[in-house]
N, CA, C and O atoms as a printed pandas DataFrame, in Angstrom:
     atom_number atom_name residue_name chain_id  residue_number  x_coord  y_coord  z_coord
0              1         N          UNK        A               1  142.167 -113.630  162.848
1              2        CA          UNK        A               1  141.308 -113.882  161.698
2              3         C          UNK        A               1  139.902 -113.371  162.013
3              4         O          UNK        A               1  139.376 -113.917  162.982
4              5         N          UNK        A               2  139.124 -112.342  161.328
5              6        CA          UNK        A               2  138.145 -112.145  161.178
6              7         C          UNK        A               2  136.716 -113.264  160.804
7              8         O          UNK        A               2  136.523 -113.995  159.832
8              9         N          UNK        A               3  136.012 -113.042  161.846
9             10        CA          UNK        A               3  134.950 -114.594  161.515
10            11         C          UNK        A               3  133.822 -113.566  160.852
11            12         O          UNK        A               3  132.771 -114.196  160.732
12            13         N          UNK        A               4  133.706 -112.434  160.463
13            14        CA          UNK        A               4  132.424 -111.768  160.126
14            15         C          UNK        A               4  132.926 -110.288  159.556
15            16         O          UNK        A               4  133.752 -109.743  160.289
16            17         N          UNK        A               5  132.539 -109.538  158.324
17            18        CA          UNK        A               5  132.863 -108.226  158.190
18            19         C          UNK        A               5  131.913 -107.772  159.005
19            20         O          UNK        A               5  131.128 -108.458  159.659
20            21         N          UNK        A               6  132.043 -105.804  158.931
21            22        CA          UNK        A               6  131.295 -105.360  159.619
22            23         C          UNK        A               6  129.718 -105.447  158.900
23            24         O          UNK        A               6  128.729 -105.321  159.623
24            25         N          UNK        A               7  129.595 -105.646  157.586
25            26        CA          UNK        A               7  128.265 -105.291  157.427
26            27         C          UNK        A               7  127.399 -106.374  157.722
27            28         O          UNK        A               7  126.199 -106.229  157.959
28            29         N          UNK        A               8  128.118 -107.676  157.709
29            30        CA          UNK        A               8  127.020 -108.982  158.510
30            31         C          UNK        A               8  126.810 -108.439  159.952
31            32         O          UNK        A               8  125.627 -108.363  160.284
32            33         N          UNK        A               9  127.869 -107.987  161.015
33            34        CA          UNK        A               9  127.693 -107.697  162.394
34            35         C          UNK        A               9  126.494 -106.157  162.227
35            36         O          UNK        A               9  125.611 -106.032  163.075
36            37         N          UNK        A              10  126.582 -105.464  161.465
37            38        CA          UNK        A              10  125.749 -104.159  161.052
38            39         C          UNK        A              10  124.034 -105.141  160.835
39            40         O          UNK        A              10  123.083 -104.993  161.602
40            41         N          UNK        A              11  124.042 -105.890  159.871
41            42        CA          UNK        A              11  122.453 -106.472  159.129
42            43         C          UNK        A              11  122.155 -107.177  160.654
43            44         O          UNK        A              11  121.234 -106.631  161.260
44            45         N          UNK        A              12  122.856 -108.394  161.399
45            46        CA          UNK        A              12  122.614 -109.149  162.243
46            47         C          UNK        A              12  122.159 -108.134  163.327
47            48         O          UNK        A              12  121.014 -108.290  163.750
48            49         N          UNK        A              13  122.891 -107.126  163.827
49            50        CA          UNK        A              13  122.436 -106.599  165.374
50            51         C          UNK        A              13  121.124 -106.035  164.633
51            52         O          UNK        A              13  120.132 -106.723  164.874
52            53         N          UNK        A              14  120.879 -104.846  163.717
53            54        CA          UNK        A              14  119.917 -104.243  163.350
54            55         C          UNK        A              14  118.501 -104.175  163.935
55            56         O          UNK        A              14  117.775 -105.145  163.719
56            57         N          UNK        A              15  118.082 -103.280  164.556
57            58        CA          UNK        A              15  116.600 -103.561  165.354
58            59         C          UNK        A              15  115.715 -102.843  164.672
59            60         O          UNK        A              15  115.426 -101.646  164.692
60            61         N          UNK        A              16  115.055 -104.397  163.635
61            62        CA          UNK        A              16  113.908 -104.486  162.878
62            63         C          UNK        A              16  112.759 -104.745  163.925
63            64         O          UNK        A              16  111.657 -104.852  163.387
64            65         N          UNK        A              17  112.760 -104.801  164.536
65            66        CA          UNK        A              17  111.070 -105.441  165.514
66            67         C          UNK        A              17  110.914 -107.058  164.991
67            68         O          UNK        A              17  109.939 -107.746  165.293
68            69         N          UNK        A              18  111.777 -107.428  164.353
69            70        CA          UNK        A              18  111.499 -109.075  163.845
70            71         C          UNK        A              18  112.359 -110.032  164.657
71            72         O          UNK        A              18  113.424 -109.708  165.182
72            73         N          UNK        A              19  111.909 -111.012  164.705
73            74        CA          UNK        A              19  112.851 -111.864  165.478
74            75         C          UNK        A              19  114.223 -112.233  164.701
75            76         O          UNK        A              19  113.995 -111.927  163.531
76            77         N          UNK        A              20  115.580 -112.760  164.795
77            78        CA          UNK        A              20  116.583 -113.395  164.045
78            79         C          UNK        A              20  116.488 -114.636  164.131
79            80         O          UNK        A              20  116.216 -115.277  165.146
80            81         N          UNK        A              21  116.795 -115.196  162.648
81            82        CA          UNK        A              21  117.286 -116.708  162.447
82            83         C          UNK        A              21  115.315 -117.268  162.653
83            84         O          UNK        A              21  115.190 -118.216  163.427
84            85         N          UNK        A              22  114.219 -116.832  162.146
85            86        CA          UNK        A              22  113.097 -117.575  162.581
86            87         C          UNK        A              22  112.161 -117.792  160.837
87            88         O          UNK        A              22  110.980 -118.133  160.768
88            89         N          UNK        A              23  112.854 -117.560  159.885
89            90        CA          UNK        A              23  112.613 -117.584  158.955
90            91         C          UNK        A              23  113.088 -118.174  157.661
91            92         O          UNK        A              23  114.310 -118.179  157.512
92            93         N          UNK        A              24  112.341 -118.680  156.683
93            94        CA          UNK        A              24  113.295 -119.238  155.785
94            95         C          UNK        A              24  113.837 -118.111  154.317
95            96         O          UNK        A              24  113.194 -117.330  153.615
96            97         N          UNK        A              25  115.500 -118.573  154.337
97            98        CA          UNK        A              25  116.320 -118.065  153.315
98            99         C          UNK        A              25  116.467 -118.968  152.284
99           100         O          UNK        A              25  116.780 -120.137  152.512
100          101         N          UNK        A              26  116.229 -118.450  150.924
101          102        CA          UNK        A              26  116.562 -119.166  149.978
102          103         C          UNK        A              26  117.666 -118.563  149.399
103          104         O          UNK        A              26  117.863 -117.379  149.126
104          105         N          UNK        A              27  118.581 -119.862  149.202
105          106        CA          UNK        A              27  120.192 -119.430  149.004
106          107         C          UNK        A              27  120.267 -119.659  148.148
107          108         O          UNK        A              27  119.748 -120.763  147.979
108          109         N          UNK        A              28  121.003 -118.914  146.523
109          110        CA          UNK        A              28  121.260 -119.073  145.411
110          111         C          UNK        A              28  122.576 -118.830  145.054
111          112         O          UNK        A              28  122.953 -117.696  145.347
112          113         N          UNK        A              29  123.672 -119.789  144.327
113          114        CA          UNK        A              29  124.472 -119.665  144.273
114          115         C          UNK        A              29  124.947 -118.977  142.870
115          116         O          UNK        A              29  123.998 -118.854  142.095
116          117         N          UNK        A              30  126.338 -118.445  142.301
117          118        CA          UNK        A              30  126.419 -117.930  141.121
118          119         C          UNK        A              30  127.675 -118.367  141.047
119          120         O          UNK        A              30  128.313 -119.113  141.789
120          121         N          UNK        A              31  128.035 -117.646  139.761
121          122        CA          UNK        A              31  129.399 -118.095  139.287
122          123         C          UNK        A              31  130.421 -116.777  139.848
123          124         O          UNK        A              31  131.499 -116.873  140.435
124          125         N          UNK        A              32  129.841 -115.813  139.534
125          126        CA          UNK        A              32  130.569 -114.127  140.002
126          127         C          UNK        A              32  129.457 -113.543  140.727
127          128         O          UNK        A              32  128.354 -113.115  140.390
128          129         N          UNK        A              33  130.168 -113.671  141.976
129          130        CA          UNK        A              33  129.162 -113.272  143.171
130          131         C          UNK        A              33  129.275 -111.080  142.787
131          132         O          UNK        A              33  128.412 -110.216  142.626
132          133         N          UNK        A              34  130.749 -111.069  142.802
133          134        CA          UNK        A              34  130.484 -109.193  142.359
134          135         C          UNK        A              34  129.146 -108.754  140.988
135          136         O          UNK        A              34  128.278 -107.891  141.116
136          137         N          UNK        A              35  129.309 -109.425  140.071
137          138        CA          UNK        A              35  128.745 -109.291  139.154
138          139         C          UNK        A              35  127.326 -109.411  139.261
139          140         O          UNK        A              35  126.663 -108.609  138.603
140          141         N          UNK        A              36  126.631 -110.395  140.078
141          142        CA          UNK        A              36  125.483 -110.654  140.017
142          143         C          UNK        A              36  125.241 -109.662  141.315
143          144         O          UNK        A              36  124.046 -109.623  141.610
144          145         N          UNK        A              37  125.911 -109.015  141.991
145          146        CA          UNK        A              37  125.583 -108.014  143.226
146          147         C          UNK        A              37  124.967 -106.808  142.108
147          148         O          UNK        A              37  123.768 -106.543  142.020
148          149         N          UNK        A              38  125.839 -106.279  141.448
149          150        CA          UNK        A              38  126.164 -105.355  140.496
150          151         C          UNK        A              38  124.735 -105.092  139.618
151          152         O          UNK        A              38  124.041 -104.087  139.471
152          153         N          UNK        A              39  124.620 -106.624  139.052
153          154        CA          UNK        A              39  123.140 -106.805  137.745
154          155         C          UNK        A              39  122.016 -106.717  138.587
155          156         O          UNK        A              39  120.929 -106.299  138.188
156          157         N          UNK        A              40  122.268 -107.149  139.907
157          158        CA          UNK        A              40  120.801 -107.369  140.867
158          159         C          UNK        A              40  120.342 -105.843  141.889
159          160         O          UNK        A              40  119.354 -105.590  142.578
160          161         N          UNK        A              41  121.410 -105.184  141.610
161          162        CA          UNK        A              41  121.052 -103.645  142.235
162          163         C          UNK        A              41  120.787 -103.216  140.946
163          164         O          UNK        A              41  119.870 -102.395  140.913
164          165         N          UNK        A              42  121.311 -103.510  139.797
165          166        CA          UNK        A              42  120.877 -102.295  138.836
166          167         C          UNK        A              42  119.466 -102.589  138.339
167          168         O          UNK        A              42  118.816 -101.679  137.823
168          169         N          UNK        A              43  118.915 -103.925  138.479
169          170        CA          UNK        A              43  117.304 -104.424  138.124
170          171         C          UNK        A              43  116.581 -103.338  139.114
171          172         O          UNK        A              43  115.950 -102.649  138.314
172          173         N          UNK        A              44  116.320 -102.788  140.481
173          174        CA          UNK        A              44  115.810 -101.916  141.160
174          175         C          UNK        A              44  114.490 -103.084  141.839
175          176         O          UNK        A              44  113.504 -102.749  142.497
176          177         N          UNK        A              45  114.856 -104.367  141.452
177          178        CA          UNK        A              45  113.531 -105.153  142.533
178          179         C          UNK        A              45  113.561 -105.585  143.531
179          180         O          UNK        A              45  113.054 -106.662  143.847
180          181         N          UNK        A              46  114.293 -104.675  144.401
181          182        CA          UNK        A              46  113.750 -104.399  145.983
182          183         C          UNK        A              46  115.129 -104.502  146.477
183          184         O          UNK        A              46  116.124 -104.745  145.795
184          185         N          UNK        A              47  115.058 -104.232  148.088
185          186        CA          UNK        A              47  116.331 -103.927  148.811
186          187         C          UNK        A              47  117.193 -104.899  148.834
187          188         O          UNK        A              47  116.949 -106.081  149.078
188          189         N          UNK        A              48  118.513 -104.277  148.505
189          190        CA          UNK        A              48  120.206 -105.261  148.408
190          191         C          UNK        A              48  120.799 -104.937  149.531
191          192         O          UNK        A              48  121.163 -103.833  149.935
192          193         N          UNK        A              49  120.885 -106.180  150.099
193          194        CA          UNK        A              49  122.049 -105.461  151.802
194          195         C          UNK        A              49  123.313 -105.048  150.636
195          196         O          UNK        A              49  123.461 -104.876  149.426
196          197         N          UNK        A              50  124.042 -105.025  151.854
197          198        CA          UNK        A              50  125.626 -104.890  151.440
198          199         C          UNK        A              50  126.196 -106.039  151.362
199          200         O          UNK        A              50  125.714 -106.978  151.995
200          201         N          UNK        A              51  126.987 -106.159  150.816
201          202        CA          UNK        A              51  127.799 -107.989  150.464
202          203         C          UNK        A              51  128.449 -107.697  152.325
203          204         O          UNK        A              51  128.745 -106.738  153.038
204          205         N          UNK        A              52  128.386 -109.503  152.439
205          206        CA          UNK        A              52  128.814 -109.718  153.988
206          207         C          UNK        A              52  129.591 -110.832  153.856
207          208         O          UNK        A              52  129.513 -111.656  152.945
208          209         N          UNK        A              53  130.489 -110.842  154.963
209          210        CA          UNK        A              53  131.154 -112.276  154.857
210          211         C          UNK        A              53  131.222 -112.670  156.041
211          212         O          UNK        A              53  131.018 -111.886  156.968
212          213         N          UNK        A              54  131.509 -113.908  156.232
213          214        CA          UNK        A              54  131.301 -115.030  157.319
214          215         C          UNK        A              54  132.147 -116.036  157.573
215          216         O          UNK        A              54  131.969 -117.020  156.854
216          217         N          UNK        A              55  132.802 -116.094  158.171
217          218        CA          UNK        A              55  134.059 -117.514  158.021
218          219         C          UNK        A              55  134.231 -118.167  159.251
219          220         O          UNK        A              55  135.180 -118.091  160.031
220          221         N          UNK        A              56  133.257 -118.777  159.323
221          222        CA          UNK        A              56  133.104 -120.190  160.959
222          223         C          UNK        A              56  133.920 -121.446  160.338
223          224         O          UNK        A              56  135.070 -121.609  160.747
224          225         N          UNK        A              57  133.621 -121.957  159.791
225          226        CA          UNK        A              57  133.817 -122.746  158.728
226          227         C          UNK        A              57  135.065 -122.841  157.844
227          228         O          UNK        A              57  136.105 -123.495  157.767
228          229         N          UNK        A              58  134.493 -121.961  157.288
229          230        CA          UNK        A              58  135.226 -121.730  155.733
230          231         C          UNK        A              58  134.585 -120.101  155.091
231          232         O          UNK        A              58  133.410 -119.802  155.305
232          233         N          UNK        A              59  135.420 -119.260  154.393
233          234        CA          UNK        A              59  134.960 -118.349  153.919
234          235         C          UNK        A              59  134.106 -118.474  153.738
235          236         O          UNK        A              59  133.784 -119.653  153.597
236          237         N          UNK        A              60  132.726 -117.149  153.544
237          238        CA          UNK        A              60  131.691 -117.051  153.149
238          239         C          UNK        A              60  130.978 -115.682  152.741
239          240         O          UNK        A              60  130.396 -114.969  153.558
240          241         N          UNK        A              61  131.097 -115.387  151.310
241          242        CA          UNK        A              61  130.494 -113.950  150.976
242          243         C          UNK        A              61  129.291 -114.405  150.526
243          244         O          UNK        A              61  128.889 -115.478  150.078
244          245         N          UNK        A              62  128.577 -112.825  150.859
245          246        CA          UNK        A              62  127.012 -113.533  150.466
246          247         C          UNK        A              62  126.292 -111.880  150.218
247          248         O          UNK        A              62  126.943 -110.953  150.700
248          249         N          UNK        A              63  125.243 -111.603  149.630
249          250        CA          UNK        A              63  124.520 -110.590  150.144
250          251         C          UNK        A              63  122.846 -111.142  149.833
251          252         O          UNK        A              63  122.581 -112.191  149.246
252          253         N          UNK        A              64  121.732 -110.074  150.427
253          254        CA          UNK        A              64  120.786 -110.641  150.209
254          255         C          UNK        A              64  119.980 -109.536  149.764
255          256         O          UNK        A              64  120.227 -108.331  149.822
256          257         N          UNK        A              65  118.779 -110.261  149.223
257          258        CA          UNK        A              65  118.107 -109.129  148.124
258          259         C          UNK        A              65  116.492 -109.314  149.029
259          260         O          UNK        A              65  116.409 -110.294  149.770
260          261         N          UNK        A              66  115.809 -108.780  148.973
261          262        CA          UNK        A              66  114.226 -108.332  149.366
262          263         C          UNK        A              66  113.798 -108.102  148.143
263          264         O          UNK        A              66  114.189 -107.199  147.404
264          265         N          UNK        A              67  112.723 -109.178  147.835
265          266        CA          UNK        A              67  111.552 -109.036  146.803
266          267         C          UNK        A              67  110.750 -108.659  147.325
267          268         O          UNK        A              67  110.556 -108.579  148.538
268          269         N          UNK        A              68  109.890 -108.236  146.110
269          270        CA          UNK        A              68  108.666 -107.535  146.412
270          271         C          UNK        A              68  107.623 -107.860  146.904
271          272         O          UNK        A              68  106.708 -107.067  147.129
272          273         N          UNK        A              69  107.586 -109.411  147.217
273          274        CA          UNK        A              69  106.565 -110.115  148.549
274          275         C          UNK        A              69  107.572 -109.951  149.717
275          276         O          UNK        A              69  107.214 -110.432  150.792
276          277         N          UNK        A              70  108.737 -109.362  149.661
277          278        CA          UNK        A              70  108.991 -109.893  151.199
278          279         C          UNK        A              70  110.100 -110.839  151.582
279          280         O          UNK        A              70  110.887 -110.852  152.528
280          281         N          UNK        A              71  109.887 -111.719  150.423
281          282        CA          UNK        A              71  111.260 -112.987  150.941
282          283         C          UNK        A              71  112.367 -112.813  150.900
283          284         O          UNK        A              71  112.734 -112.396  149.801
284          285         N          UNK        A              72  113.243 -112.958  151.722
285          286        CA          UNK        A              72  114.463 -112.812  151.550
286          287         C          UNK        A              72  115.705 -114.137  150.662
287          288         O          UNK        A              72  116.047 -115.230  151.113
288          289         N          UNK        A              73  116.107 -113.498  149.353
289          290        CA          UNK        A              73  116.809 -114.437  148.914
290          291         C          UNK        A              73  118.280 -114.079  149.278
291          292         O          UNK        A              73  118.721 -112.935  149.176
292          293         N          UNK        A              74  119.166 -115.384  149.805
293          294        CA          UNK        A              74  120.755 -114.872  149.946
294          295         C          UNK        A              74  121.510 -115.486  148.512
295          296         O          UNK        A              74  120.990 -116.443  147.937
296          297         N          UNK        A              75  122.597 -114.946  148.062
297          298        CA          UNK        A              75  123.007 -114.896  146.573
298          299         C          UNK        A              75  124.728 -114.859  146.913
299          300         O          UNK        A              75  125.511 -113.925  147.085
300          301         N          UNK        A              76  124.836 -115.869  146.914
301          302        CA          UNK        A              76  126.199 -116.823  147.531
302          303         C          UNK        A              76  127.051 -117.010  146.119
303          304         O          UNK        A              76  126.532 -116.734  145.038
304          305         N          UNK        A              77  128.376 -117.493  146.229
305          306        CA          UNK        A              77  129.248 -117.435  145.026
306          307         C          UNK        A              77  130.885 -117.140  145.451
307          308         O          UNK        A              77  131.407 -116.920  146.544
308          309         N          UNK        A              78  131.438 -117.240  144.076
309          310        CA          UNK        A              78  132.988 -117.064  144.063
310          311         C          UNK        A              78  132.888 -115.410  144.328
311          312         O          UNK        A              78  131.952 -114.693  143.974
312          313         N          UNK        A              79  133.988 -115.029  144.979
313          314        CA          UNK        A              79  134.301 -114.075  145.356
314          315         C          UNK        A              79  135.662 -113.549  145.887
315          316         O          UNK        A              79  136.058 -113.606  147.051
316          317         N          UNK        A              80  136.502 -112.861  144.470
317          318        CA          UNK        A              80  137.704 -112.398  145.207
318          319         C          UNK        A              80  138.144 -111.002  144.795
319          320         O          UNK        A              80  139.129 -110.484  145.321
């Protein structure tokens, strides 16, 4: 069983010059996680990782968006 796709192991190693895990994420959940990936790249307000998944737990797709101050929001949801 896969605990991570590659593009969470791709965003996580990534050498930004920033530290990991030292910041706060605001997590927003939806009803159609594809769909709101889809509406939130086609708005153009700021960088969309790639959808990632995560399963320590329990499944977990997610991707995250960069506004234009900077913050990082993650945008969580059904996903199949």
């Amino acid at each position: 069983m896969n605990r991570f796709n590659q593009a969470y192991i791709d965003d996580f190693t990534a050498e930004t010059g920033e530290k990991k895990n030292n910041v706060i994420i605001l997590n927003f959940e939806v009803e159609d996680l594809k769909a709101e990936y889809e509406r939130i790249k086609g708005l153009g307000i700021g960088e969309v990782s790639d959808m990632m998944y995560v399963n320590v737990h329990h499944p977990y797709w997610y991707f995250n968006v960069i506004d234009p101050d900077g913050n990082v929001l993650e945008i969580t949801g059904h996903y199949s």
